[in-house]
Steps between C-alpha positions, in 0.01 A plus 500: 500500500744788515851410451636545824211234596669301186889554646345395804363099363917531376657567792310188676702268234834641491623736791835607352810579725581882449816685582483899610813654490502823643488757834324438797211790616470531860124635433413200328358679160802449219795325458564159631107485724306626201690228256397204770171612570391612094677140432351279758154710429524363139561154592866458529753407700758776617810471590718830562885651452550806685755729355465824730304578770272819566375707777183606350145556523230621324597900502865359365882370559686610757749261492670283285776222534615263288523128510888368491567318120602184718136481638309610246745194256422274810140558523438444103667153560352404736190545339607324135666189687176433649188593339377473145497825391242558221499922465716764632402883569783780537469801698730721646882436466647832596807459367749350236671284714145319647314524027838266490457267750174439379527478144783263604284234644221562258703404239611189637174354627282643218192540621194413283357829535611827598358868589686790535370831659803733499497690812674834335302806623299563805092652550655802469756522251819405688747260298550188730778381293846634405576503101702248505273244671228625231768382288545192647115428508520550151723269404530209714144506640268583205611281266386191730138638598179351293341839588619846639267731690557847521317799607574788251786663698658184500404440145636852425840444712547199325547660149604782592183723402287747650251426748140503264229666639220486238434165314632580147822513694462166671464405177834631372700289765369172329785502169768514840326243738476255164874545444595403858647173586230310655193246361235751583359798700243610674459868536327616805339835398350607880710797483302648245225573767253487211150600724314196377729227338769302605687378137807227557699391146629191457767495226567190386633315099506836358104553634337734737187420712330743695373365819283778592222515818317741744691694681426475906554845683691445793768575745594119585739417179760398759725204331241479141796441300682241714148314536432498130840373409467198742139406395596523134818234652241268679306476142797398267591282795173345436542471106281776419654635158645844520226698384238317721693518796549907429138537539443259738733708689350830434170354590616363865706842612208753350270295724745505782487882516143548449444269811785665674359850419363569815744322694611712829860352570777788566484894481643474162449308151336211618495190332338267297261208597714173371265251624147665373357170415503334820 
């Protein structure tokens, strides 16, 4: 029995509630669709904020505009007066004034677990946030997140280091990750484009764990990052223990994009196949 097979036997005793917090993809591959589908795919239930919306495809954004704090305060209410909220996942925020109005409501209904995937840089190398909201999601967002996942120009914005491209200096932005404010991380090293391996890091207690797999060659990596960090979500929702739920995770979204390989959706970076299973 594999141990998406054993997730599986889980999720048909407890299907836990999970919040996405983040912006909505008109082409259906990242943001707020790849969170639902990657978290009702792992046997959740998903529930959605949407703090900016996108004109986008799969060959990019050509439009972006973002949700007013009144909505985005009146949607996350909504949503904690009502359902039981078991895990939360963060995506994009965009700016200062939107990391506060989260972190604000966060803090006051605590939720049991929470994920943060800090939406800094784009596919190509773009900062999506100004300084001082990368301050901001420093400070008043970290802090409250069980686990942060970023990609290695994120990692590398967020302590202020140069953007590794061999492994020794993936390796040197550990000490910095360790001394941020936050429970845990979980470096996504895709960026590396190593030509066979694809090696995530979870730092956690002063530890590092390699979580290290096959790497598939493809185009479709449309929305990998936002899929992972809402399957990893879905499993702490579900009580698997950090490091279980970290490979859980990296087992569901490195079979998502070998199914969705092949996939022929856009003209673009397609992407992956959330619901491989059925």
């Amino acid at each position: 029995m594999t141990s998406h097979d054993r997730s599986s036997n889980t999720h048909s005793r407890h299907k836990p509630i999970v919040l996405t917090i983040a912006g909505s993809d008109s082409g259906g591959g990242a943001g707020i669709q790849a969170d639902i589908k990657a978290i009702s795919a792992t046997g959740g239930y998903a529930c959605s904020v949407i703090t900016a919306l996108t004109a986008q495809n799969t060959r990019g954004v050509s439009a972006v505009h973002p949700v007013p704090q009144e909505m985005i305060r009146a949607q996350l209410e909504a949503v904690f007066g009502d359902l039981q909220v078991t895990a939360v996942k963060v995506g994009m925020l965009g700016d200062s004034a939107t990391i506060g109005t989260v972190a604000e409501v966060l803090r006051r209904y605590r939720p049991a677990h929470l994920v943060v995937d800090p939406v800094m840089v784009s596919a190509n190398g773009d900062m999506l946030l100004a300084e001082d909201a990368v301050n901001s999601l420093r400070q008043e967002l970290l802090p409250l997140a069980d686990v942060i996942t970023p990609n290695l120009p994120e990692a590398a914005a967020l302590i202020g280091a140069r953007l590794p491209a061999t492994l020794s200096g993936v390796e040197s932005l550990f000490e910095g990750l360790g001394n941020l404010d936050c429970a845990a991380v979980l470096l996504k090293g895709g960026f590396l484009q190593q030509e066979s391996r694809s090696p995530d890091w979870l730092l956690s207690g002063g530890e590092v764990r390699c979580f290290d797999t096959p790497r598939v060659i493809t185009a479709n990596t449309h929305g990998t990052g936002c899929t992972l960090s809402a399957a990893l979500a879905c499993y702490l929702g579900q009580g698997l223990a950090l490091e279980m739920a970290v490979s859980t995770a990296k087992h569901y979204i490195d079979k998502a994009i070998l199914a969705g390989s092949n996939l022929r959706i856009g003209q673009g970076r397609g992407p992956v196949e959330h619901f491989f299973a059925r």
